[in-house]
PABA-774052 format. One record per atom (N, C-alpha, C, O): x, y, z; residue number from 1; atom name; residue in three letters. Coordinates in nm, 4 decimals. Layout:
<node xx="X" yy="Y" zz="Z" k="NUM" a="CA" r="ala"/>
...
//
This chain:
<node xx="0.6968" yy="-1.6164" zz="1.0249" k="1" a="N" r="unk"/>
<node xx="0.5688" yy="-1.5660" zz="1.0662" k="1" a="CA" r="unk"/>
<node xx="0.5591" yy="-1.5767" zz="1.2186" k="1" a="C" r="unk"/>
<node xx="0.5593" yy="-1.6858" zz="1.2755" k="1" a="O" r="unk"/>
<node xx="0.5509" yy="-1.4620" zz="1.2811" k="2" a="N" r="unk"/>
<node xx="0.5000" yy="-1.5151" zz="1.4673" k="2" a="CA" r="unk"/>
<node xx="0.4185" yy="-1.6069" zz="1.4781" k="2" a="C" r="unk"/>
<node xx="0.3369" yy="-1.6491" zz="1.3962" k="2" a="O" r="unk"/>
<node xx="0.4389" yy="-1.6358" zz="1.5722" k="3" a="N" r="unk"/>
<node xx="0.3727" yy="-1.7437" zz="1.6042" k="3" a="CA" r="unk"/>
<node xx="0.2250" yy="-1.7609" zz="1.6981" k="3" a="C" r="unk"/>
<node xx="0.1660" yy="-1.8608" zz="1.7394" k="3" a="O" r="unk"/>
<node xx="0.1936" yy="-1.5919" zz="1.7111" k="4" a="N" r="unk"/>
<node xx="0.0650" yy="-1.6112" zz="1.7719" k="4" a="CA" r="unk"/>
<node xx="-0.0407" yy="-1.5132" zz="1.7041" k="4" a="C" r="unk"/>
<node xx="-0.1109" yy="-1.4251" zz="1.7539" k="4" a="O" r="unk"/>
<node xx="-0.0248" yy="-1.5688" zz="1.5453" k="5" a="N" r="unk"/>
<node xx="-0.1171" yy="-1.4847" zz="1.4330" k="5" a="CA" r="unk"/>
<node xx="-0.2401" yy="-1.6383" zz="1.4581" k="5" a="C" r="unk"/>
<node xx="-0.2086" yy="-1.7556" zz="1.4780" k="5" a="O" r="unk"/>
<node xx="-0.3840" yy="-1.5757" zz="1.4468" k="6" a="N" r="unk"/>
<node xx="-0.4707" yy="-1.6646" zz="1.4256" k="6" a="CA" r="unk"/>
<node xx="-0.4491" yy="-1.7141" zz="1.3098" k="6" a="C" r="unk"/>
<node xx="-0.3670" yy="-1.6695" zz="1.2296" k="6" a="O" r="unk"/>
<node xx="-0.5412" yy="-1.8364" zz="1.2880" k="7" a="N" r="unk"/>
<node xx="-0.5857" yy="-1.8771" zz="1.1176" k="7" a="CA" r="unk"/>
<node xx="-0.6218" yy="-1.7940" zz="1.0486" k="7" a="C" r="unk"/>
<node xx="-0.5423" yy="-1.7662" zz="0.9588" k="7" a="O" r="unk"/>
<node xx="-0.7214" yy="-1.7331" zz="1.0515" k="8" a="N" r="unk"/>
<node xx="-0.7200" yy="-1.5568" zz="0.9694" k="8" a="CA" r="unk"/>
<node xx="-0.6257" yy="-1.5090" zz="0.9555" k="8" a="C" r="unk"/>
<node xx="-0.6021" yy="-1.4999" zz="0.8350" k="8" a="O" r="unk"/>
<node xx="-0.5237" yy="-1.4549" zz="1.0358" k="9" a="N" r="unk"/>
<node xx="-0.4269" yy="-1.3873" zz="1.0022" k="9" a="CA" r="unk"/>
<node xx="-0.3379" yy="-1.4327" zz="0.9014" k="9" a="C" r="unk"/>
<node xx="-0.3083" yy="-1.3795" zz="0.7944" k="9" a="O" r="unk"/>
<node xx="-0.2862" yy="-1.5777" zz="0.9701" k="10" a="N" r="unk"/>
<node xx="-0.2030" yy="-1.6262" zz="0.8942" k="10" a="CA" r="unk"/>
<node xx="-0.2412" yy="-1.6255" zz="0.7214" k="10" a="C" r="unk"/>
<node xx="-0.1701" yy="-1.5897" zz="0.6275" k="10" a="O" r="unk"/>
<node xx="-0.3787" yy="-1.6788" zz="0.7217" k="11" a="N" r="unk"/>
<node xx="-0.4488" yy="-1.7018" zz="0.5502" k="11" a="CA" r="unk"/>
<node xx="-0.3717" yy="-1.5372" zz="0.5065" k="11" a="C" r="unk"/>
<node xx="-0.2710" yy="-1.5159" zz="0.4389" k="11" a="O" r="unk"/>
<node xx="-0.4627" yy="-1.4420" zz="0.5738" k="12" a="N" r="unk"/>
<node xx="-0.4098" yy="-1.3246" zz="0.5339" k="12" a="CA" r="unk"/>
<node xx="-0.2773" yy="-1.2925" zz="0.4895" k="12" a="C" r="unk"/>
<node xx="-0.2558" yy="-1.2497" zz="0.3761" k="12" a="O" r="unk"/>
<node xx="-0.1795" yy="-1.3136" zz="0.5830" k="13" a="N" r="unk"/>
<node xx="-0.0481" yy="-1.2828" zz="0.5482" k="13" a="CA" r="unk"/>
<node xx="0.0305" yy="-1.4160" zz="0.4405" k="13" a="C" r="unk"/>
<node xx="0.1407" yy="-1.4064" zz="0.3865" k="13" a="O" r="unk"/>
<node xx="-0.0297" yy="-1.4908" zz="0.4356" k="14" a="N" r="unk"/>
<node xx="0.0343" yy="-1.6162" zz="0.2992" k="14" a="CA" r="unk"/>
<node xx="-0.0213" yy="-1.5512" zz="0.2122" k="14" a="C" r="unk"/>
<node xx="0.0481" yy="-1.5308" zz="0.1126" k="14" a="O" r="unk"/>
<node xx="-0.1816" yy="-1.4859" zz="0.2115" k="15" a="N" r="unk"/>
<node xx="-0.2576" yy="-1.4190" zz="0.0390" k="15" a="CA" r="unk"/>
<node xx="-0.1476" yy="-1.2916" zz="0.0387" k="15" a="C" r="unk"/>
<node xx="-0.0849" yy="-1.2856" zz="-0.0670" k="15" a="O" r="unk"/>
<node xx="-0.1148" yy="-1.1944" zz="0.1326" k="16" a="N" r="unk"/>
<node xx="-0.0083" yy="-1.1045" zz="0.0807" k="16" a="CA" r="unk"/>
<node xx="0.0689" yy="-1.1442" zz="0.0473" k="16" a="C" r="unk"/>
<node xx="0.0889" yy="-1.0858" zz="-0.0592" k="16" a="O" r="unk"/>
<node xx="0.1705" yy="-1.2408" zz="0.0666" k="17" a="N" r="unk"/>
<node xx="0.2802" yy="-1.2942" zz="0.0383" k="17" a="CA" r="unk"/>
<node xx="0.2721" yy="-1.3082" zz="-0.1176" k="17" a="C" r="unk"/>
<node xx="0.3422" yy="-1.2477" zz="-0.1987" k="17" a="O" r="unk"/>
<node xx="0.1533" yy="-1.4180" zz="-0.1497" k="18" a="N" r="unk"/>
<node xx="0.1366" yy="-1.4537" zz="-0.2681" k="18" a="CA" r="unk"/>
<node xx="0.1131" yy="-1.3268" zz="-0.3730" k="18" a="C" r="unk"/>
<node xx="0.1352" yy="-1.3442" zz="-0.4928" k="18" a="O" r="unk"/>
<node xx="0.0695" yy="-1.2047" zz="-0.3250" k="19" a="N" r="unk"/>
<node xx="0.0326" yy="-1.1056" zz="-0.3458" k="19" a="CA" r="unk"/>
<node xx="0.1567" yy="-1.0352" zz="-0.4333" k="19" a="C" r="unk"/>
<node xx="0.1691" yy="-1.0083" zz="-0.5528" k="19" a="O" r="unk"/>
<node xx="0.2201" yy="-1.0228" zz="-0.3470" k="20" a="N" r="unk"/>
<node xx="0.3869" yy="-0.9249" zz="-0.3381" k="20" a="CA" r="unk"/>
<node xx="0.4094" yy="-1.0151" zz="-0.4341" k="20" a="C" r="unk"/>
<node xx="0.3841" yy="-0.9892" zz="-0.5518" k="20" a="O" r="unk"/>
<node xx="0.4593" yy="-1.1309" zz="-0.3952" k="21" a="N" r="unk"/>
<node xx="0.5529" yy="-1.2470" zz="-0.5585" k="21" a="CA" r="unk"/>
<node xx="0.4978" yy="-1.2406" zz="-0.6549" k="21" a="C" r="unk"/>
<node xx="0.5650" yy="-1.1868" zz="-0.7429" k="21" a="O" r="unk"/>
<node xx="0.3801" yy="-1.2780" zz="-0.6908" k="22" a="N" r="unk"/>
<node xx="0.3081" yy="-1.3191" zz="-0.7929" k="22" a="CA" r="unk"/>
<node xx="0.2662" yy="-1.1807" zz="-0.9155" k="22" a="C" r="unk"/>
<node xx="0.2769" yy="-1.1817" zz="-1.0381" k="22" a="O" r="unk"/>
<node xx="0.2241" yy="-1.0872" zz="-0.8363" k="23" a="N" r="unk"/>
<node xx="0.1702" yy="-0.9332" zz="-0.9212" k="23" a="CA" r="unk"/>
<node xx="0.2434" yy="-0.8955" zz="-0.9836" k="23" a="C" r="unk"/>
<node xx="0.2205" yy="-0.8949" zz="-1.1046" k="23" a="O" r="unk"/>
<node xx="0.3533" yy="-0.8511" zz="-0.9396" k="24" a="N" r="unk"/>
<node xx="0.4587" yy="-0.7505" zz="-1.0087" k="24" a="CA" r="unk"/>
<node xx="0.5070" yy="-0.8792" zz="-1.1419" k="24" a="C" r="unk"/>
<node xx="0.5603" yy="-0.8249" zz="-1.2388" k="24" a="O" r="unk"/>
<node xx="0.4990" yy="-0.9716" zz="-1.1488" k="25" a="N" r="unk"/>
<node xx="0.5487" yy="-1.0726" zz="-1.2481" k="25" a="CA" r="unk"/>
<node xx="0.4297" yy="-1.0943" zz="-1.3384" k="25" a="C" r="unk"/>
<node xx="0.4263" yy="-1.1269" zz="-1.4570" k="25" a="O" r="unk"/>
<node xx="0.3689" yy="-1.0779" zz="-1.2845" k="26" a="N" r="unk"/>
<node xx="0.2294" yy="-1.0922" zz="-1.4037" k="26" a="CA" r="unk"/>
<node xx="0.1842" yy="-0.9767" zz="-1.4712" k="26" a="C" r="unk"/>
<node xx="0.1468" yy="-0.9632" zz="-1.5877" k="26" a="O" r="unk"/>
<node xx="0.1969" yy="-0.8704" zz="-1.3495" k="27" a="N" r="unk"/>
<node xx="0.1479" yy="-0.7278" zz="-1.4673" k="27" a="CA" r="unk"/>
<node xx="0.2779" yy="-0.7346" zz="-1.5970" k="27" a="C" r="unk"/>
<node xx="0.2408" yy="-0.7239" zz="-1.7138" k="27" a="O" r="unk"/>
<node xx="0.4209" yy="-0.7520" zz="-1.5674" k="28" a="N" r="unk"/>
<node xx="0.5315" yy="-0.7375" zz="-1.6369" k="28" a="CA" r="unk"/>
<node xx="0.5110" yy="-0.8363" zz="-1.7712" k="28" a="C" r="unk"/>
<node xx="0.5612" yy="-0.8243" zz="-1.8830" k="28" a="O" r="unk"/>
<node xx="0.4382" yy="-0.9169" zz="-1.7304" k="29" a="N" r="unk"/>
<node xx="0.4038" yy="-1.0135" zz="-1.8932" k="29" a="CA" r="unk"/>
<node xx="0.2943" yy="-0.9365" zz="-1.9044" k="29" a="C" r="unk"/>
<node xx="0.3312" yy="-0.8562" zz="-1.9901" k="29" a="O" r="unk"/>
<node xx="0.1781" yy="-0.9051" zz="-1.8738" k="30" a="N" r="unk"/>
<node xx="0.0718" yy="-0.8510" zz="-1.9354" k="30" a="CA" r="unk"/>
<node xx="0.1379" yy="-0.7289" zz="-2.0048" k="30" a="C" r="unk"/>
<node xx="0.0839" yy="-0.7058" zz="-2.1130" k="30" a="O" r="unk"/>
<node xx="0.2636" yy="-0.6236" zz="-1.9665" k="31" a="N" r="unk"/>
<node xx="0.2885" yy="-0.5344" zz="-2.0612" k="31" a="CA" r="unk"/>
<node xx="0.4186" yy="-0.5177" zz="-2.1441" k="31" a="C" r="unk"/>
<node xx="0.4811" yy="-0.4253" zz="-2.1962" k="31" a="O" r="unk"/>
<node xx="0.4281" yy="-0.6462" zz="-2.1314" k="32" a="N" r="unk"/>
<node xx="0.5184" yy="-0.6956" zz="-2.2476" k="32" a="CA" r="unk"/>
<node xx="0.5302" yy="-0.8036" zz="-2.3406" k="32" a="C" r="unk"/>
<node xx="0.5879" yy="-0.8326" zz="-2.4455" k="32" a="O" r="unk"/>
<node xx="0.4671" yy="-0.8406" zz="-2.2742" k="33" a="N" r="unk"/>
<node xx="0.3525" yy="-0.9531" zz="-2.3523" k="33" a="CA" r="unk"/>
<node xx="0.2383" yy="-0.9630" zz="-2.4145" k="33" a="C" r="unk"/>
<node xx="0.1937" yy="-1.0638" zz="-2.4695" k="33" a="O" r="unk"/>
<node xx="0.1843" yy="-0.8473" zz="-2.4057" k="34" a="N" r="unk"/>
<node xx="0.0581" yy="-0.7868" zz="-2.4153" k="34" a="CA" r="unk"/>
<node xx="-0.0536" yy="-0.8678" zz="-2.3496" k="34" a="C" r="unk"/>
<node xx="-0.0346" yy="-0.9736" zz="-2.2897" k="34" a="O" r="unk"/>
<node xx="-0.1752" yy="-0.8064" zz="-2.3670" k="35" a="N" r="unk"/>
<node xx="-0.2818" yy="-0.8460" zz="-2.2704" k="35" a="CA" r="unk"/>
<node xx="-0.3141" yy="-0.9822" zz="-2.3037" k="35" a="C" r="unk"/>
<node xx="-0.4113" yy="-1.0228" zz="-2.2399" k="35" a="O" r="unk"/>
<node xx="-0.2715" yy="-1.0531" zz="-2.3712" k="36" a="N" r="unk"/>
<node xx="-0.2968" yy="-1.1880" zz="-2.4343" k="36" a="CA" r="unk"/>
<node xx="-0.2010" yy="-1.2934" zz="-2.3838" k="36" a="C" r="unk"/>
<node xx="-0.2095" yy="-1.4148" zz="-2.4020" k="36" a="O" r="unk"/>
<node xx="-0.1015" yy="-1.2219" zz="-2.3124" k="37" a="N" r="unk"/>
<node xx="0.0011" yy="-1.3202" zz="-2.2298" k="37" a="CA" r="unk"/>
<node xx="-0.0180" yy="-1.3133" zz="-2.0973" k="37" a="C" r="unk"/>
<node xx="0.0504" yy="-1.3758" zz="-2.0163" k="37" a="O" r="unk"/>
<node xx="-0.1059" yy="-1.2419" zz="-2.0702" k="38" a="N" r="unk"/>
<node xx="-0.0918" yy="-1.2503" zz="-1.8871" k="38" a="CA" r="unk"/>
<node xx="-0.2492" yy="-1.3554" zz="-1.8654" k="38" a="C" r="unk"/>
<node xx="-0.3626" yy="-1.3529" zz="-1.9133" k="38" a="O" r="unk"/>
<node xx="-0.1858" yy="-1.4281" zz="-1.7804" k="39" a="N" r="unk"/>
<node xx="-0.3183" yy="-1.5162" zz="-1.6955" k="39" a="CA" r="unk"/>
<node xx="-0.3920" yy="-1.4373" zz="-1.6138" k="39" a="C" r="unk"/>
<node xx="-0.3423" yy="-1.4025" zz="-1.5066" k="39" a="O" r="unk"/>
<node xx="-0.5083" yy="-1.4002" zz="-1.6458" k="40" a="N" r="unk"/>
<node xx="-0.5906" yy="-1.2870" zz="-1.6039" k="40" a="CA" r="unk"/>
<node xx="-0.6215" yy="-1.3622" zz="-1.4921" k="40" a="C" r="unk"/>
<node xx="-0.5712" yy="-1.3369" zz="-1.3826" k="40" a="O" r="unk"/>
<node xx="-0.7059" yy="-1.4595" zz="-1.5113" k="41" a="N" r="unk"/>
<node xx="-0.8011" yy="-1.5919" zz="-1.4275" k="41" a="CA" r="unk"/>
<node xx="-0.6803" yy="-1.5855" zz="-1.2859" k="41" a="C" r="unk"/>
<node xx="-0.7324" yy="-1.5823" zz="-1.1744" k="41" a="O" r="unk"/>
<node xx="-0.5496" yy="-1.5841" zz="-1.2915" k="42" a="N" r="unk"/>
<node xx="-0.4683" yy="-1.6486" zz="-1.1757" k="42" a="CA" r="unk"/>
<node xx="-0.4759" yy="-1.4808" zz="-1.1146" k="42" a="C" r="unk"/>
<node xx="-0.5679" yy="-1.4606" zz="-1.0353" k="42" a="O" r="unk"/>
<node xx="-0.3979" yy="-1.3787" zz="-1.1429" k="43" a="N" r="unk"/>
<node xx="-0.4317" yy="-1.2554" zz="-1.0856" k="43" a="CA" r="unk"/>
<node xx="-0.5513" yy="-1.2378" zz="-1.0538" k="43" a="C" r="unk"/>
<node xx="-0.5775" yy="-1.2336" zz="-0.9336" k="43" a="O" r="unk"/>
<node xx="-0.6492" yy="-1.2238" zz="-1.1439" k="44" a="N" r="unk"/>
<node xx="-0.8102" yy="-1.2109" zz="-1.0484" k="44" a="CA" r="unk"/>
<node xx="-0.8116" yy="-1.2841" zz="-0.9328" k="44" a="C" r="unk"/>
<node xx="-0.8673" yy="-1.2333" zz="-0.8355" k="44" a="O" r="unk"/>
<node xx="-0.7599" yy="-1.3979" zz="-0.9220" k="45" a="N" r="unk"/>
<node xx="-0.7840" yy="-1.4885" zz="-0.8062" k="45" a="CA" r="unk"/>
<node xx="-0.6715" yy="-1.4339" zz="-0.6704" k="45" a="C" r="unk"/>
<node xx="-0.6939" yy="-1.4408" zz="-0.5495" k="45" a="O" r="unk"/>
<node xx="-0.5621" yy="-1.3859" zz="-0.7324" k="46" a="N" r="unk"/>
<node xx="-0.4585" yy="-1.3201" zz="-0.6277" k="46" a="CA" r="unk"/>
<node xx="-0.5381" yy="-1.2172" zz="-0.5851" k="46" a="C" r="unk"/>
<node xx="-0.5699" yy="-1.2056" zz="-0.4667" k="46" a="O" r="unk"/>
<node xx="-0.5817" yy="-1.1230" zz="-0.6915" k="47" a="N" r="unk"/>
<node xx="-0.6280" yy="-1.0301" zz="-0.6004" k="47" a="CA" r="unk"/>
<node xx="-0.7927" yy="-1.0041" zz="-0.4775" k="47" a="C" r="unk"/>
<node xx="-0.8314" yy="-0.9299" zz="-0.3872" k="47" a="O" r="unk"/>
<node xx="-0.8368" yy="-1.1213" zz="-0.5565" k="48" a="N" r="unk"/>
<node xx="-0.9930" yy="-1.1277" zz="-0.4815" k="48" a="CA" r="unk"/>
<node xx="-0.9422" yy="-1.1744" zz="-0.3715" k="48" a="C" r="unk"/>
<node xx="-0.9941" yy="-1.1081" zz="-0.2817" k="48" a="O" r="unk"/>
<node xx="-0.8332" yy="-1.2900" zz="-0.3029" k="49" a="N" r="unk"/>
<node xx="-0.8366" yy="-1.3439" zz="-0.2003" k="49" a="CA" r="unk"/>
<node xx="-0.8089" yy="-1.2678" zz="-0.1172" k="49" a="C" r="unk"/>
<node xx="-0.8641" yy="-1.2568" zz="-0.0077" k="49" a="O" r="unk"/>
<node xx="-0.6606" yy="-1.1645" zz="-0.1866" k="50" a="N" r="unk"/>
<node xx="-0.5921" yy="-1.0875" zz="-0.0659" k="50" a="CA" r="unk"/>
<node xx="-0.7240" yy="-0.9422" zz="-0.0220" k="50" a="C" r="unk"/>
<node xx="-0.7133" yy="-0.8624" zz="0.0711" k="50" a="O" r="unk"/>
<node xx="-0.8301" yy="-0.9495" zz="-0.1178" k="51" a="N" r="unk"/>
<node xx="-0.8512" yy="-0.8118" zz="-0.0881" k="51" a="CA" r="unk"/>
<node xx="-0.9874" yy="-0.9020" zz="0.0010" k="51" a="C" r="unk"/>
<node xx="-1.0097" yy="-0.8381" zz="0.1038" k="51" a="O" r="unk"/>
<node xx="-1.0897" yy="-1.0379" zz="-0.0085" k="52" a="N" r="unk"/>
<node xx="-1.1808" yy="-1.1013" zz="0.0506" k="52" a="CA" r="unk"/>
<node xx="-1.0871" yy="-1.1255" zz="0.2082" k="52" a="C" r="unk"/>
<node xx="-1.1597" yy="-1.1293" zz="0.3076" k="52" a="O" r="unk"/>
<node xx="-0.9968" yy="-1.1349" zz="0.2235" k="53" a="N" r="unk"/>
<node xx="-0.9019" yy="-1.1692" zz="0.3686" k="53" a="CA" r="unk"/>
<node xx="-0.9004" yy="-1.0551" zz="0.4173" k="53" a="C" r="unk"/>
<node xx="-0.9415" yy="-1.0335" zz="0.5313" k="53" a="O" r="unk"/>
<node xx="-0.8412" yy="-0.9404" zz="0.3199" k="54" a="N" r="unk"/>
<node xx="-0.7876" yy="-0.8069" zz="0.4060" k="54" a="CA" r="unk"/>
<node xx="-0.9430" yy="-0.7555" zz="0.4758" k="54" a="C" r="unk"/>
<node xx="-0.9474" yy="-0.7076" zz="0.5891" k="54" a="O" r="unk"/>
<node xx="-1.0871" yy="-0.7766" zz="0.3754" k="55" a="N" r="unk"/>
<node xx="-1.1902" yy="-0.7492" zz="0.4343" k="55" a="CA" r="unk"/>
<node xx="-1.2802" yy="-0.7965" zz="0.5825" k="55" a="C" r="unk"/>
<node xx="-1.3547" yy="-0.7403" zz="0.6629" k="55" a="O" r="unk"/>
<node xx="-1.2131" yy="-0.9564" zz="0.5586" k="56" a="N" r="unk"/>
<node xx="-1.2608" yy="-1.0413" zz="0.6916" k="56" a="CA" r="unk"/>
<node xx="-1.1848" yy="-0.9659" zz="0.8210" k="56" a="C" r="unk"/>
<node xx="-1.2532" yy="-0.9491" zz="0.9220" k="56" a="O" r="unk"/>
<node xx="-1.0315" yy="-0.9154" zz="0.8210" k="57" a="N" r="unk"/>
<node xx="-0.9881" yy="-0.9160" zz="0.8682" k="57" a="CA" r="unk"/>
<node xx="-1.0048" yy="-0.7421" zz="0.9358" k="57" a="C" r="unk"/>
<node xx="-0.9891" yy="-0.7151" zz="1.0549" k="57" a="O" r="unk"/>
<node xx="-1.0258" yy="-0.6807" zz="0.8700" k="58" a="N" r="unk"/>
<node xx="-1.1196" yy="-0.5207" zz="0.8954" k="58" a="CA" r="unk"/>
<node xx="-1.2379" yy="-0.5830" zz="1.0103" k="58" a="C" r="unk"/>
<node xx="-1.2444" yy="-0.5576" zz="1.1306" k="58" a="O" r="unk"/>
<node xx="-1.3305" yy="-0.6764" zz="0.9246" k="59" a="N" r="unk"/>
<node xx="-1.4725" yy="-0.7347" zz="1.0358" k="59" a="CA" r="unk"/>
<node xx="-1.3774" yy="-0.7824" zz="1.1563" k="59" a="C" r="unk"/>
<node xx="-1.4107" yy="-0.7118" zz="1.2515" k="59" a="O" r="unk"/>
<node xx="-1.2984" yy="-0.8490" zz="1.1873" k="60" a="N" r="unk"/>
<node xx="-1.2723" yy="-0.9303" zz="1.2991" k="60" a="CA" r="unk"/>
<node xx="-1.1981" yy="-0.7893" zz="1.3604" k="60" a="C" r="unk"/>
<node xx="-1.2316" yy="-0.7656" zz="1.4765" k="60" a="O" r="unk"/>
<node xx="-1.1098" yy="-0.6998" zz="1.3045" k="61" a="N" r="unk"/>
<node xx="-1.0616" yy="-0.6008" zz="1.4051" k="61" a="CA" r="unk"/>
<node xx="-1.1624" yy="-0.5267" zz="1.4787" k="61" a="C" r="unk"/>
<node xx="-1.1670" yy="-0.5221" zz="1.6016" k="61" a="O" r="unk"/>
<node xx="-1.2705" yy="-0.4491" zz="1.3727" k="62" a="N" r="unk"/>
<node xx="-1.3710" yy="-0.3982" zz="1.4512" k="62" a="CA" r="unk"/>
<node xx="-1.4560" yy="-0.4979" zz="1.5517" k="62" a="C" r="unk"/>
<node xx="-1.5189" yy="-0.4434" zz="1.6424" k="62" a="O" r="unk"/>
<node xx="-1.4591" yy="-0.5940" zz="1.5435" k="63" a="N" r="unk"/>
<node xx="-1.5466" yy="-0.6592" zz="1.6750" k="63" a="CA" r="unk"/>
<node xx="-1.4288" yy="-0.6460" zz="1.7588" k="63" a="C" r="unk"/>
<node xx="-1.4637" yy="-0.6484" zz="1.8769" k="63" a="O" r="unk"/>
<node xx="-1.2791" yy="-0.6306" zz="1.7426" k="64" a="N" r="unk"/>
<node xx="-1.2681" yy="-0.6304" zz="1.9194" k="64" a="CA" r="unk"/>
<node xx="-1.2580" yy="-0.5089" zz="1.9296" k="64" a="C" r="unk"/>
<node xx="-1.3200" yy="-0.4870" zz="2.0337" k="64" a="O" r="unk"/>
<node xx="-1.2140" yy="-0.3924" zz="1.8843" k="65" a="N" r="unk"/>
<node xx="-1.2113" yy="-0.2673" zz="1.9034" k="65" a="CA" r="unk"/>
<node xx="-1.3419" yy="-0.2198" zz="2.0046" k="65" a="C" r="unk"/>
<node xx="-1.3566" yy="-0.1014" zz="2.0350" k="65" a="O" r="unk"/>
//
């Protein structure tokens, strides 16, 4: 990671990270596993953070723009 990402950023780019690893492995049990094998609760939470970060991070670009 560079080294001159703020704390925002950084949160941001660890929730993508977690994003990229974690999804593609969980939808793959939810459809082969059916909807009764995937941990809904842990994906909801992947995706609210990366998409609550990607939003902070829209607010903080437009204030310096």
């Amino acid at each position: 990671m560079p080294d001159h990402l703020s704390l925002e950023q950084t949160d941001l780019v660890t929730a993508l990270v977690r994003l990229r690893d974690k999804t593609g492995e969980l939808v793959v049990r939810a459809t082969t596993e059916g909807p009764s094998g995937c941990p809904w609760l842990e994906l909801a939470d992947i995706l609210d953070t990366a998409a609550r970060l990607c939003r902070n991070q829209v607010v903080i670009d437009g204030a310096v723009d």
